[in-house]
N, CA, C and O atoms as CSV, one atom per row, in Angstrom:
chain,resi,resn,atom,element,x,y,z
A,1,UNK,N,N,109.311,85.164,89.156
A,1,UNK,CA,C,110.651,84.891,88.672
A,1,UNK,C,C,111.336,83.972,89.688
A,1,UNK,O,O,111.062,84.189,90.868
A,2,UNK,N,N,112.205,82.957,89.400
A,2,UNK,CA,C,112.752,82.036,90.269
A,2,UNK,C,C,114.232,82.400,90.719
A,2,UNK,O,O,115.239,82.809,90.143
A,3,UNK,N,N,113.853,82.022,92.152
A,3,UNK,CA,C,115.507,82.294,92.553
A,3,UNK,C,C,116.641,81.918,91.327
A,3,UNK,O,O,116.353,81.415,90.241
A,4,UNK,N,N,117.981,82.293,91.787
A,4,UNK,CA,C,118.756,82.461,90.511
A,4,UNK,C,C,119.846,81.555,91.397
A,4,UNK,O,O,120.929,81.557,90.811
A,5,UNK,N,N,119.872,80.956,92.357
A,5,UNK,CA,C,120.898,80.217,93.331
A,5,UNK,C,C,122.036,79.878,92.941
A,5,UNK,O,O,122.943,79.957,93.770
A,6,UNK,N,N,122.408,79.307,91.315
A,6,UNK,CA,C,123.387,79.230,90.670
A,6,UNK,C,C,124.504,80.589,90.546
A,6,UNK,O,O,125.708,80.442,90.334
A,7,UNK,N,N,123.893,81.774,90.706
A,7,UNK,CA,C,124.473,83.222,90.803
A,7,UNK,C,C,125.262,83.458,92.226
A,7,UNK,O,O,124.757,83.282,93.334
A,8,UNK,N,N,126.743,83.936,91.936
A,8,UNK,CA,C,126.968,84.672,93.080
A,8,UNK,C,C,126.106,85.548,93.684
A,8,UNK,O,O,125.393,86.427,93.201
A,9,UNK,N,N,126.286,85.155,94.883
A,9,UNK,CA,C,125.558,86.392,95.883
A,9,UNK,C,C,126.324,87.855,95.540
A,9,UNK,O,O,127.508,88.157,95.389
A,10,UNK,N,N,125.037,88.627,95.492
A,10,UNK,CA,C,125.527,90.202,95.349
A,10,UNK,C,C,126.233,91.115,96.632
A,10,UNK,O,O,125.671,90.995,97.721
A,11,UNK,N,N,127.428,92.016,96.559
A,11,UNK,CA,C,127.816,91.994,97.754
A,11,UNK,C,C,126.696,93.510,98.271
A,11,UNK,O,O,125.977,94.151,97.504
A,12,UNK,N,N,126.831,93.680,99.373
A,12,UNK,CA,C,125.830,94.946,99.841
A,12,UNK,C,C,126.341,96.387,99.587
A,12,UNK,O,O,127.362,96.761,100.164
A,13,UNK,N,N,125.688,97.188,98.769
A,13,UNK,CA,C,125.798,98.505,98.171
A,13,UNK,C,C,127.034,99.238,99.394
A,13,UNK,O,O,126.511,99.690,100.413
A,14,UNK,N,N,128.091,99.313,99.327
A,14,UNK,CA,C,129.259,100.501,100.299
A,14,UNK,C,C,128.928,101.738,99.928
A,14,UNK,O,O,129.238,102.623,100.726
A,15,UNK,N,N,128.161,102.186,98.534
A,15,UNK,CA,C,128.288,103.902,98.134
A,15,UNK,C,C,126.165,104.202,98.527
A,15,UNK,O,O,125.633,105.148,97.946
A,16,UNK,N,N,125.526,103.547,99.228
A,16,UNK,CA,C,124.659,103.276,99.318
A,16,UNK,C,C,124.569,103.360,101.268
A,16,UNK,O,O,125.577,102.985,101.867
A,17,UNK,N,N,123.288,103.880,102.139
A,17,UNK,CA,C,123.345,103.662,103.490
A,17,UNK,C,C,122.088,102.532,103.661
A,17,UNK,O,O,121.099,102.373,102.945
A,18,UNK,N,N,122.492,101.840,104.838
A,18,UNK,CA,C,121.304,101.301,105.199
A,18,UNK,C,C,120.480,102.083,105.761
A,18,UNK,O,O,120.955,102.949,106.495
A,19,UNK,N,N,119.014,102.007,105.583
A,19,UNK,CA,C,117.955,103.384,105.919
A,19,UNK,C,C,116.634,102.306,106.961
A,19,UNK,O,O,116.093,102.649,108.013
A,20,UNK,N,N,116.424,100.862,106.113
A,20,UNK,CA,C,115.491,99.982,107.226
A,20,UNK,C,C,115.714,98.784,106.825
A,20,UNK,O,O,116.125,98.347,105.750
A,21,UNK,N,N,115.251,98.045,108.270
A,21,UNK,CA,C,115.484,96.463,107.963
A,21,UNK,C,C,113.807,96.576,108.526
A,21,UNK,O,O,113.147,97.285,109.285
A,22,UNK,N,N,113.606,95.357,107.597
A,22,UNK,CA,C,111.859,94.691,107.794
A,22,UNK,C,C,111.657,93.159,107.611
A,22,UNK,O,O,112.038,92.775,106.506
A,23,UNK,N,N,111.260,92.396,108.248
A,23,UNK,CA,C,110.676,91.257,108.001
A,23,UNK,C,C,109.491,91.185,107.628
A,23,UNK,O,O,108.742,91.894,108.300
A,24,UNK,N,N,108.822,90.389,106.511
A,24,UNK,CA,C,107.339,90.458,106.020
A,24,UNK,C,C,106.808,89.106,106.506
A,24,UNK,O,O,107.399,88.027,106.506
A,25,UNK,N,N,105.533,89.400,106.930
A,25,UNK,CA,C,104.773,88.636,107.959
A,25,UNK,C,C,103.868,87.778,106.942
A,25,UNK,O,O,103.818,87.949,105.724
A,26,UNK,N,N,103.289,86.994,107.558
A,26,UNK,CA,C,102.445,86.297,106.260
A,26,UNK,C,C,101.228,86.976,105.889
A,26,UNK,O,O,100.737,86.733,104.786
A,27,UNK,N,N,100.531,88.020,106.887
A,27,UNK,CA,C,99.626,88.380,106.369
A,27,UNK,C,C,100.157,89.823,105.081
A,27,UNK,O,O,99.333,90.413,104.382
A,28,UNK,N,N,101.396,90.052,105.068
A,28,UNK,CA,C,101.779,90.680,104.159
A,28,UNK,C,C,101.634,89.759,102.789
A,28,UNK,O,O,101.772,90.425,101.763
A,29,UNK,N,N,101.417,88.554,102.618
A,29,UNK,CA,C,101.531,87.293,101.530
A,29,UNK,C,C,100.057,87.136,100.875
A,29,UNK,O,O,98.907,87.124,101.313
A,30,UNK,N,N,100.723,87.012,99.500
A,30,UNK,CA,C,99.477,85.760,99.036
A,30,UNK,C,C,99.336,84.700,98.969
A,30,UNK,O,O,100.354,84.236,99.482
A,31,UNK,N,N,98.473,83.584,98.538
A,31,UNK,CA,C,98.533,82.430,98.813
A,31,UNK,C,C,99.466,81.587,98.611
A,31,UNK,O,O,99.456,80.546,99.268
A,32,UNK,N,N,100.708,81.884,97.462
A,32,UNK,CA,C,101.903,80.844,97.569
A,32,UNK,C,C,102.962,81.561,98.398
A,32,UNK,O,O,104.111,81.533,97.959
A,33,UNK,N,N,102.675,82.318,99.755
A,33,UNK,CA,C,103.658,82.536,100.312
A,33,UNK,C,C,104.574,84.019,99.967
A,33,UNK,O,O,105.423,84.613,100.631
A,34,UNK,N,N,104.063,84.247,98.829
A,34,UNK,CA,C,104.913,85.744,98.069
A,34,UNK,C,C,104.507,86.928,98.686
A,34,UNK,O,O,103.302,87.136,98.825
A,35,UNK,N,N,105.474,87.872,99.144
A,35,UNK,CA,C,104.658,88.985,99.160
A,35,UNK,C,C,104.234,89.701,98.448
A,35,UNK,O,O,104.847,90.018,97.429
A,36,UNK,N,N,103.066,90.176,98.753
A,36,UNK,CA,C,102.674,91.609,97.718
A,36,UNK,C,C,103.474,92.850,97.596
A,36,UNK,O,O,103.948,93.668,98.384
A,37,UNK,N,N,103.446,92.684,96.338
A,37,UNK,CA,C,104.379,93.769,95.708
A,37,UNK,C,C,104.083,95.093,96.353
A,37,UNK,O,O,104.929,95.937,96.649
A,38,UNK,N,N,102.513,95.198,96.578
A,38,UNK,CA,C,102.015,96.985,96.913
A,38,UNK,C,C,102.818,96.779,98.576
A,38,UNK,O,O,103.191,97.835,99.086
A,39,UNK,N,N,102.931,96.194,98.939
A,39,UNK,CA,C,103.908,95.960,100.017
A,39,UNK,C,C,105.197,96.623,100.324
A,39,UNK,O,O,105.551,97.506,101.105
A,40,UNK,N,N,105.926,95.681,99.188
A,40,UNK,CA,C,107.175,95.839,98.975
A,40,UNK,C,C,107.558,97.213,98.246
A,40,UNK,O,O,108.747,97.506,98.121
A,41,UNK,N,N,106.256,98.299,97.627
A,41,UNK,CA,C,106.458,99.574,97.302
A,41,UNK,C,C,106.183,99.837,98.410
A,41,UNK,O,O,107.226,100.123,98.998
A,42,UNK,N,N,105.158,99.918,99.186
A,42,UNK,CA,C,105.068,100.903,100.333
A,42,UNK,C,C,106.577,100.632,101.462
A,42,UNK,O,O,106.659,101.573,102.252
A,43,UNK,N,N,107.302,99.956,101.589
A,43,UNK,CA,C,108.796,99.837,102.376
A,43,UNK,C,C,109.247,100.719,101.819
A,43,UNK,O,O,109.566,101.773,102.370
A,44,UNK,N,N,109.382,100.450,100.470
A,44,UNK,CA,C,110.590,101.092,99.688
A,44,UNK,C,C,110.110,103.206,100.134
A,44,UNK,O,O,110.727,104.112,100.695
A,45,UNK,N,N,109.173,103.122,99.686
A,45,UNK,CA,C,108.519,104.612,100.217
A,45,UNK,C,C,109.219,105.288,101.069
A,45,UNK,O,O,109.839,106.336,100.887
A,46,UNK,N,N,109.051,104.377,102.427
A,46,UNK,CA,C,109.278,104.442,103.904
A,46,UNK,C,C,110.667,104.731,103.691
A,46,UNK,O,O,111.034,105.793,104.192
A,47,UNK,N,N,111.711,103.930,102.953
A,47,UNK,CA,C,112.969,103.939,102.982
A,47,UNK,C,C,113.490,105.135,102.383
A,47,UNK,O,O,114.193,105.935,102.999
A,48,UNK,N,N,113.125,105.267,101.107
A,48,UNK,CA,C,113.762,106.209,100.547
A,48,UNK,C,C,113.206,107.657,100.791
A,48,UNK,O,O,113.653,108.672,100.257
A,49,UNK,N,N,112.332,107.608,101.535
A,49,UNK,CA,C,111.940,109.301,102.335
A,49,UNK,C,C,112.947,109.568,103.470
A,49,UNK,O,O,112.669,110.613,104.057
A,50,UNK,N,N,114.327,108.768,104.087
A,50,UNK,CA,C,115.169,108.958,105.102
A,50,UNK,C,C,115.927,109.721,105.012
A,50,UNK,O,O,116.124,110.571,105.881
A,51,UNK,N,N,116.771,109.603,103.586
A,51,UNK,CA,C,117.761,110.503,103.541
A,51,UNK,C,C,117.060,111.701,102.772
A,51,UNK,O,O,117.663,112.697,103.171
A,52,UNK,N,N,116.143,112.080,101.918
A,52,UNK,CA,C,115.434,113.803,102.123
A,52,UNK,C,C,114.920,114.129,103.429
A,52,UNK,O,O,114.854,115.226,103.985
A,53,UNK,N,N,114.629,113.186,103.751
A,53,UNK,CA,C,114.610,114.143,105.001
A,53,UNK,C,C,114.828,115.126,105.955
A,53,UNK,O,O,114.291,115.984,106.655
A,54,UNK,N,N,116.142,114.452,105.569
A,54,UNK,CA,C,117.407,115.017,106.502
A,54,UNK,C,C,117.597,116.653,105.067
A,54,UNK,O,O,118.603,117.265,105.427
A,55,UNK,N,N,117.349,116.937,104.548
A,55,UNK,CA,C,117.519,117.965,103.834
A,55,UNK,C,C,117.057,118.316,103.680
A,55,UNK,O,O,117.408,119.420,103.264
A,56,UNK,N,N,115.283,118.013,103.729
A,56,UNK,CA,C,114.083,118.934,103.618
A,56,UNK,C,C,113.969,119.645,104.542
A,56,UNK,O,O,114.023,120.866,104.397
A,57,UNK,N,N,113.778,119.061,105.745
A,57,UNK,CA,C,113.672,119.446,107.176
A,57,UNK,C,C,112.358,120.086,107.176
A,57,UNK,O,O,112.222,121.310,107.170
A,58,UNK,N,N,111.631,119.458,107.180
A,58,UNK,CA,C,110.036,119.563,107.510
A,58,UNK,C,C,108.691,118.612,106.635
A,58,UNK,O,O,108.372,117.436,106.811
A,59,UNK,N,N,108.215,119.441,105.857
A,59,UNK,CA,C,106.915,118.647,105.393
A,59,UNK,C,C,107.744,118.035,103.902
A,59,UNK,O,O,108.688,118.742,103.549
A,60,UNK,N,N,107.406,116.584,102.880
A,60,UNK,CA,C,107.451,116.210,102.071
A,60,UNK,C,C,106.301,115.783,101.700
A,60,UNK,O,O,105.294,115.753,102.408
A,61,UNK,N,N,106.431,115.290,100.111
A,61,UNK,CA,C,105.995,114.389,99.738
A,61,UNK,C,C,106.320,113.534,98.514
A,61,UNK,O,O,107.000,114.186,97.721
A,62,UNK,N,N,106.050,112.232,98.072
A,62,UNK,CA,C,105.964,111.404,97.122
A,62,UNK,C,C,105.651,111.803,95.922
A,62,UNK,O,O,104.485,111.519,95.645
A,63,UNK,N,N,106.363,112.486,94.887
A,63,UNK,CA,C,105.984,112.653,93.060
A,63,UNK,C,C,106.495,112.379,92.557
A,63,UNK,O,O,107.055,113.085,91.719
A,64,UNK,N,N,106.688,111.078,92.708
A,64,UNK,CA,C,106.737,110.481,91.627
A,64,UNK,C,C,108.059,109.116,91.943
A,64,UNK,O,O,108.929,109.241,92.805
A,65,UNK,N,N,107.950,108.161,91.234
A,65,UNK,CA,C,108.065,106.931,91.085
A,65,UNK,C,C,108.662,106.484,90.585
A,65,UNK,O,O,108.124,105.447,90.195
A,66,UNK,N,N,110.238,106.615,90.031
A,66,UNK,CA,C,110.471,107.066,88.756
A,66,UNK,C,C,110.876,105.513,87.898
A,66,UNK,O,O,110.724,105.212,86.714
A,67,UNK,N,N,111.374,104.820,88.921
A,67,UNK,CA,C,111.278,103.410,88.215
A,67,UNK,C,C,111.684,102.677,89.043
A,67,UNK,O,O,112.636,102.952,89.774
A,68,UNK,N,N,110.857,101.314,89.087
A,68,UNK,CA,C,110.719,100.233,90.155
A,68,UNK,C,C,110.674,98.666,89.513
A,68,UNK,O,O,109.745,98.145,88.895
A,69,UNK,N,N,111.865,98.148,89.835
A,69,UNK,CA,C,112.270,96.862,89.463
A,69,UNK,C,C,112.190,95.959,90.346
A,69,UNK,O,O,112.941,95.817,91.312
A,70,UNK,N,N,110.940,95.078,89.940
A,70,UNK,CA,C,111.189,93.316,91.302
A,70,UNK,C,C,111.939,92.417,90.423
A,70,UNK,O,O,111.553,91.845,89.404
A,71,UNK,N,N,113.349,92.391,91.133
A,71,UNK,CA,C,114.346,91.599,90.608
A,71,UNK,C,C,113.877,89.836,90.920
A,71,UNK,O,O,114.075,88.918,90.125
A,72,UNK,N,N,113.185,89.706,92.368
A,72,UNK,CA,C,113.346,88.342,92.389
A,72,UNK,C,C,112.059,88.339,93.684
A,72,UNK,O,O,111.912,89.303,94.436
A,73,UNK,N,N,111.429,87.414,93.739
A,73,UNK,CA,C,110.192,87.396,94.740
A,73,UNK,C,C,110.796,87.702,96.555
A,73,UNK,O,O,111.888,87.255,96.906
A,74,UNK,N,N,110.151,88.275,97.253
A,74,UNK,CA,C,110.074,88.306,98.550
A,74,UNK,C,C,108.924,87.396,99.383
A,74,UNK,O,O,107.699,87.375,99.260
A,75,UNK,N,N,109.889,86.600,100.342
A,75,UNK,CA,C,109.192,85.373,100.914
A,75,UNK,C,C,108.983,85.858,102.178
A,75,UNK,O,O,109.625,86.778,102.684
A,76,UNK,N,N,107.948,85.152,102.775
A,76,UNK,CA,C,107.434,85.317,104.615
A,76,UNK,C,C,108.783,84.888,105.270
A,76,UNK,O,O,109.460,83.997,104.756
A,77,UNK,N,N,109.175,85.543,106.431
A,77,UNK,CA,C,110.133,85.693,106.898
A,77,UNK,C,C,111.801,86.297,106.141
A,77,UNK,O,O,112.845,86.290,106.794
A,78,UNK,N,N,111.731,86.665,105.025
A,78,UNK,CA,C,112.774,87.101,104.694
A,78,UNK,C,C,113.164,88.518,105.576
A,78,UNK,O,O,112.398,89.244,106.210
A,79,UNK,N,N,114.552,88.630,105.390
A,79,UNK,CA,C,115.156,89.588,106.711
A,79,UNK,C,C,115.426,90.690,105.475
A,79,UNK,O,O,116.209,90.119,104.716
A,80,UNK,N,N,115.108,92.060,104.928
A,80,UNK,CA,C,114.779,92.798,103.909
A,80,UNK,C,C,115.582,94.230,104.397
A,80,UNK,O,O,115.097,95.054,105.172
A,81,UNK,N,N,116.773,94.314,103.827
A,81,UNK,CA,C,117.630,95.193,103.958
A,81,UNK,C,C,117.078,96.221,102.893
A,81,UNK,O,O,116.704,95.898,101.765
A,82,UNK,N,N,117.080,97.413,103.368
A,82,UNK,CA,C,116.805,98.527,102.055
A,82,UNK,C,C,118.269,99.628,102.152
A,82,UNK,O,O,118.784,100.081,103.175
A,83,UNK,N,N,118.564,99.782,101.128
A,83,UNK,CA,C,119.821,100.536,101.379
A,83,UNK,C,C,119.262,102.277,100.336
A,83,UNK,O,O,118.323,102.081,99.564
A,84,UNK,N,N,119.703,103.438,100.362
A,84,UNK,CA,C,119.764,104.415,99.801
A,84,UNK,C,C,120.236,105.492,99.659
A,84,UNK,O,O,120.237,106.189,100.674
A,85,UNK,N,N,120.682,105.946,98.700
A,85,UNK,CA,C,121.318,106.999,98.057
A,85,UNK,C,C,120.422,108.327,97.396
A,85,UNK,O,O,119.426,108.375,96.675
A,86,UNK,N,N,121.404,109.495,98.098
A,86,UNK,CA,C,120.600,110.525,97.061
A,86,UNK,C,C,121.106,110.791,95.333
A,86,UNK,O,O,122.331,110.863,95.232
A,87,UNK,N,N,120.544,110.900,94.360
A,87,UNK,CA,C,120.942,110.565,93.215
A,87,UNK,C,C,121.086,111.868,92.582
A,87,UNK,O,O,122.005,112.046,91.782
A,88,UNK,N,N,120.138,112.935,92.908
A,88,UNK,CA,C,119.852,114.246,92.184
A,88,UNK,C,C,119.063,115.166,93.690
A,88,UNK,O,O,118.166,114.654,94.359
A,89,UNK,N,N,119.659,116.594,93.975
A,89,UNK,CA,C,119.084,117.269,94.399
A,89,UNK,C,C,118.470,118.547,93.749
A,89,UNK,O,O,119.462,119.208,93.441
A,90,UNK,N,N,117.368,119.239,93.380
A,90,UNK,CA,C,116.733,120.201,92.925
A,90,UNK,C,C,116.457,121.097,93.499
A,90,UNK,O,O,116.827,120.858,94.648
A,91,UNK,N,N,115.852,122.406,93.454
A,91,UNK,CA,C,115.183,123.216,93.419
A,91,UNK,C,C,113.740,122.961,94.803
A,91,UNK,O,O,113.639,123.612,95.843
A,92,UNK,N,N,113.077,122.150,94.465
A,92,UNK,CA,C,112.577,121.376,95.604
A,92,UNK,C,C,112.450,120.384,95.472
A,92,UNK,O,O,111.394,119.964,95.944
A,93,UNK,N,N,113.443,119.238,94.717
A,93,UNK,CA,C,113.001,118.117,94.777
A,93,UNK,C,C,114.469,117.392,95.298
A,93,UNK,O,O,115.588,117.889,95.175
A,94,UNK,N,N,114.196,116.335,95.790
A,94,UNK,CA,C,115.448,115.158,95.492
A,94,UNK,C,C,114.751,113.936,95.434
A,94,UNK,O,O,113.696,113.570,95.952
A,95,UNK,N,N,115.682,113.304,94.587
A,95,UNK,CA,C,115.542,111.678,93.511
A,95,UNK,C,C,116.816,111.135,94.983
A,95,UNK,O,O,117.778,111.597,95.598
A,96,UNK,N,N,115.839,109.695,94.910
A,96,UNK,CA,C,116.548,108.713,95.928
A,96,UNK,C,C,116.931,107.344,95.309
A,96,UNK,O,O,115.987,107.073,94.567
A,97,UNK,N,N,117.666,106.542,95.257
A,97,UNK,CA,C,117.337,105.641,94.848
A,97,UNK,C,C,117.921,104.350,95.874
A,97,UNK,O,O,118.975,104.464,96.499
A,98,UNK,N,N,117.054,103.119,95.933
A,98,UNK,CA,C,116.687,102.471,96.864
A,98,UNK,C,C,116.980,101.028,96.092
A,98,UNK,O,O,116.367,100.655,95.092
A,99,UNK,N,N,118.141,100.224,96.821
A,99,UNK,CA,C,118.157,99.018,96.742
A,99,UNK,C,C,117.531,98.129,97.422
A,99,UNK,O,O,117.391,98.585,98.557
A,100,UNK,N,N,116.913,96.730,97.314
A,100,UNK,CA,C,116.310,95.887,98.415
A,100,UNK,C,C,117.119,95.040,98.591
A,100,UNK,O,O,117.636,94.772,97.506
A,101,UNK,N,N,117.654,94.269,99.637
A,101,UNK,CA,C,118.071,93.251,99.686
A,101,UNK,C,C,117.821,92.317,100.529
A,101,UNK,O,O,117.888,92.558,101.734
A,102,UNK,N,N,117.339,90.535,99.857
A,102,UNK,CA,C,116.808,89.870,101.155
A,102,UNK,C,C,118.036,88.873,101.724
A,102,UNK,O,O,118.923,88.510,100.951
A,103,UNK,N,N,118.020,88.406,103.304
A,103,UNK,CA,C,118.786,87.524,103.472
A,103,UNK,C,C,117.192,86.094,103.432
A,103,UNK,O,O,116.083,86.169,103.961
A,104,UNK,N,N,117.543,85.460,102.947
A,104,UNK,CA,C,116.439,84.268,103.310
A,104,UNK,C,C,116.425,83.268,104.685
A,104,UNK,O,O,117.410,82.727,105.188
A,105,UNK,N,N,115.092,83.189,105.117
A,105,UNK,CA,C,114.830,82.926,106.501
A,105,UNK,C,C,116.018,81.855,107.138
A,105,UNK,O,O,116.655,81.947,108.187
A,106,UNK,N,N,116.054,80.612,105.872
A,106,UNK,CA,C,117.010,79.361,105.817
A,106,UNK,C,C,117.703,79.711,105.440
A,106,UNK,O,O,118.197,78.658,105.038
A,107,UNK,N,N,118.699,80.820,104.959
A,107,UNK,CA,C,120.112,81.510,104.211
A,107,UNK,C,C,120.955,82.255,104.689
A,107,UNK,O,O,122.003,82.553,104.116
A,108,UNK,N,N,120.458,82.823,106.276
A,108,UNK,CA,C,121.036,83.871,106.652
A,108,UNK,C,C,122.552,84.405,106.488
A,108,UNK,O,O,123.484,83.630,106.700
A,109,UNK,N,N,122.703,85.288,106.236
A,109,UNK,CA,C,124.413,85.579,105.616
A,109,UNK,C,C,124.293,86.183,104.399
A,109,UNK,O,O,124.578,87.355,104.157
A,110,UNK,N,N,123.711,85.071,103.351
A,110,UNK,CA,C,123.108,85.257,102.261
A,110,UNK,C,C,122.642,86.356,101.538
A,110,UNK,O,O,121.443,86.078,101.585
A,111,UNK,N,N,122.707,87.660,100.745
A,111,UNK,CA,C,122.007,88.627,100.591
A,111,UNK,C,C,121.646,88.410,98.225
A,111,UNK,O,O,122.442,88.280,97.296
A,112,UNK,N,N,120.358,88.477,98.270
A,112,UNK,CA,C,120.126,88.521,97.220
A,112,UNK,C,C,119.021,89.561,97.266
A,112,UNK,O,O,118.081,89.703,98.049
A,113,UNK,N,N,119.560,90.521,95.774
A,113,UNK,CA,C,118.852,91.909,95.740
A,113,UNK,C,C,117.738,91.794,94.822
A,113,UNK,O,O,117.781,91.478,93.633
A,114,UNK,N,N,116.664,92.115,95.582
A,114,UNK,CA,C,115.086,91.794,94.863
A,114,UNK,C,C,114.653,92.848,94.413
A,114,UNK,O,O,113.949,92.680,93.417
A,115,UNK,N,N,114.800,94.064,94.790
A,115,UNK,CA,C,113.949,95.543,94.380
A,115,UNK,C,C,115.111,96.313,94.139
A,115,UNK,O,O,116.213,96.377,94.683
A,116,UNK,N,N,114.535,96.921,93.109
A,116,UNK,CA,C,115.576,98.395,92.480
A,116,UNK,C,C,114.514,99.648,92.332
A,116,UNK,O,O,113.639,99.529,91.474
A,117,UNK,N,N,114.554,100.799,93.102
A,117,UNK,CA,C,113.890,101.956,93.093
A,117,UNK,C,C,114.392,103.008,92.664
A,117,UNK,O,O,115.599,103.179,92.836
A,118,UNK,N,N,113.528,104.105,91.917
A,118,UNK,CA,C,113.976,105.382,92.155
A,118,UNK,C,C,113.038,106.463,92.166
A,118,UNK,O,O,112.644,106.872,91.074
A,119,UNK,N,N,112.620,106.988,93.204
A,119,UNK,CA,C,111.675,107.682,93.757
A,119,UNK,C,C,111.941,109.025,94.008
A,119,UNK,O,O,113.075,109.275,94.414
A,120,UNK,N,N,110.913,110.242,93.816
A,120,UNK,CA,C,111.566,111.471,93.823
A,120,UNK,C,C,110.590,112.015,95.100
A,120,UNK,O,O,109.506,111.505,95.382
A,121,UNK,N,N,111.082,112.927,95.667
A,121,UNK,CA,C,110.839,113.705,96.881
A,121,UNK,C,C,110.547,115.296,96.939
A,121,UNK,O,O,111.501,116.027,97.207
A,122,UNK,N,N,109.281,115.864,96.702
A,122,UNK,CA,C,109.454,117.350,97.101
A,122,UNK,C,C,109.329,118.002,98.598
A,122,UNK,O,O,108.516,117.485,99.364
A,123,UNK,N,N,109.963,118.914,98.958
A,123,UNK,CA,C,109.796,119.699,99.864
A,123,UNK,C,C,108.483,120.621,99.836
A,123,UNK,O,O,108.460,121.488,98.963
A,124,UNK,N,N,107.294,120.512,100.780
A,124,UNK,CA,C,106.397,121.610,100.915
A,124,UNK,C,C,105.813,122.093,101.982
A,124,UNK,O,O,105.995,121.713,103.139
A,125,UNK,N,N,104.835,123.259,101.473
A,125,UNK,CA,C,104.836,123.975,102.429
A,125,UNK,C,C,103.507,123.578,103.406
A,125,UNK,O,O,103.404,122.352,103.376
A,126,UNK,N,N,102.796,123.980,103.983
A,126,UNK,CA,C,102.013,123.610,105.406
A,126,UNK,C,C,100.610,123.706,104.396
A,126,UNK,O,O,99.499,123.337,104.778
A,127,UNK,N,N,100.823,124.131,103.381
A,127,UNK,CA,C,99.272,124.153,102.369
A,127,UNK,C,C,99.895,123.273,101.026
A,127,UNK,O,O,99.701,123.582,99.850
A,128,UNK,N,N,100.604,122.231,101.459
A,128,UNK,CA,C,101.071,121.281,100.362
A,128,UNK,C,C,101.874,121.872,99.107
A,128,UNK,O,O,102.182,121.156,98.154
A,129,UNK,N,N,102.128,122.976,99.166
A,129,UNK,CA,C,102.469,123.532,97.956
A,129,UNK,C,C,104.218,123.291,97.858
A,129,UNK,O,O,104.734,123.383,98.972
A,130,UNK,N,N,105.124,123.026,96.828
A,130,UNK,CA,C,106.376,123.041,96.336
A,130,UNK,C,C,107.057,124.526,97.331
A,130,UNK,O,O,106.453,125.582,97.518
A,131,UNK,N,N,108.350,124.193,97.799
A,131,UNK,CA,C,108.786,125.006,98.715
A,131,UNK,C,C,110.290,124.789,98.220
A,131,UNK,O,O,110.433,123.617,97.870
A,132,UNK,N,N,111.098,125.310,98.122
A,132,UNK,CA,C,112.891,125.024,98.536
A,132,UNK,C,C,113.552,123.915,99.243
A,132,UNK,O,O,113.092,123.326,100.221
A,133,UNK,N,N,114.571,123.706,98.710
A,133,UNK,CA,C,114.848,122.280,99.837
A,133,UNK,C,C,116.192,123.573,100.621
A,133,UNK,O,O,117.137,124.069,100.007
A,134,UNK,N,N,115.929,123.741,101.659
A,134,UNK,CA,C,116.664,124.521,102.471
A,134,UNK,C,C,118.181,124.644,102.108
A,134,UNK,O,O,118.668,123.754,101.411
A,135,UNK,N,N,118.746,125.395,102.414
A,135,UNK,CA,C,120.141,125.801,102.000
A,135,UNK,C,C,121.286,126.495,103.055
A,135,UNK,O,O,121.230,127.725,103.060
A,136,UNK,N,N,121.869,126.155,103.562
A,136,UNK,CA,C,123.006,124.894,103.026
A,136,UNK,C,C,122.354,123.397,103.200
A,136,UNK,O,O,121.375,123.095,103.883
A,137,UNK,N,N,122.848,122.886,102.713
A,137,UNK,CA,C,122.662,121.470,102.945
A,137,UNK,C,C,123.161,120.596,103.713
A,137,UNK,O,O,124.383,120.467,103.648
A,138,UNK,N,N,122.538,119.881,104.502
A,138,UNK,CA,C,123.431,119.487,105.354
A,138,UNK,C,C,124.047,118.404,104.923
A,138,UNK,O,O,123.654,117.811,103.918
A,139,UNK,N,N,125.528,117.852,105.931
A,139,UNK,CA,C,126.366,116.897,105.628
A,139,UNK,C,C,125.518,115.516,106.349
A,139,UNK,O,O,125.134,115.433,107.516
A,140,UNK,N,N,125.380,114.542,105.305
A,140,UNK,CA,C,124.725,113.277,105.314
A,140,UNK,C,C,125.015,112.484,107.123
A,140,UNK,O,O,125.723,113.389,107.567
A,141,UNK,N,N,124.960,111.953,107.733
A,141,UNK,CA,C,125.132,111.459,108.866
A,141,UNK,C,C,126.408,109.925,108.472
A,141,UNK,O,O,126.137,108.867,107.903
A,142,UNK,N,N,127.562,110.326,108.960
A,142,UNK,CA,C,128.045,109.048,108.537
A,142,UNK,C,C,127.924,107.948,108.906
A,142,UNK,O,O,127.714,107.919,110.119
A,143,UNK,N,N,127.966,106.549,108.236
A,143,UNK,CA,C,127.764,104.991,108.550
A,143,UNK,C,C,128.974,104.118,109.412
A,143,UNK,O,O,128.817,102.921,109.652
């Protein structure tokens, strides 16, 4: 999909935290320079496991995926803001959901949002099994 440059720049998520910044290297790329997408899921992973964290407080894992949008390609050297929110807490699960945003290498300032996630998180136990997400909950760390 081609940059959209004619578009206002999107401003950066305020109800949303920043969780990681990443630059993608070229060996993250394929041959026209793009990164790979299995890439740009495995960040998002990384990102949106920050804030369960903080509420699981111990072992997680990844079930599920729940929907993942590449708004616009990620280039070698782009500066790759991930921002996230908790969306739903459960029983043992919590749903995260994860914005991307790149500044471009030649754009800096610039933020255009390439990835839209929403990824769910269970709490378990030391034999992988579904556990409680602990209770009380704690208060989020403020920005």
């Amino acid at each position: 999909m081609p940059d959209l440059p004619h578009l206002p720049a999107p401003a950066l998520p305020s109800s949303h935290e920043l969780v990681l910044k990443v630059i993608p290297m070229p060996a993250d790329s394929n041959a026209n320079g793009d990164i790979f997408g299995g890439w740009v899921m495995a960040q998002v992973d990384l990102a949106g496991s920050v804030l369960p964290a903080r509420y699981i407080q111990g072992r997680m894992a990844t079930v599920a995926v729940n929907e993942f949008i590449f708004k616009q390609p990620v280039r070698v050297g782009d500066i790759l803001s991930f921002f996230a929110t908790v969306t739903r807490i459960g029983r043992t699960s919590i749903t995260v959901e994860v914005e991307v945003y790149a500044e471009r290498f030649s754009d800096q300032g610039q933020y255009l949002k390439v990835t839209e996630a929403r990824l769910t998180y269970v709490a378990i136990d030391a034999d992988g099994r579904p556990r409680p997400v602990p209770v009380p909950v704690p208060v989020p760390v403020p920005t």
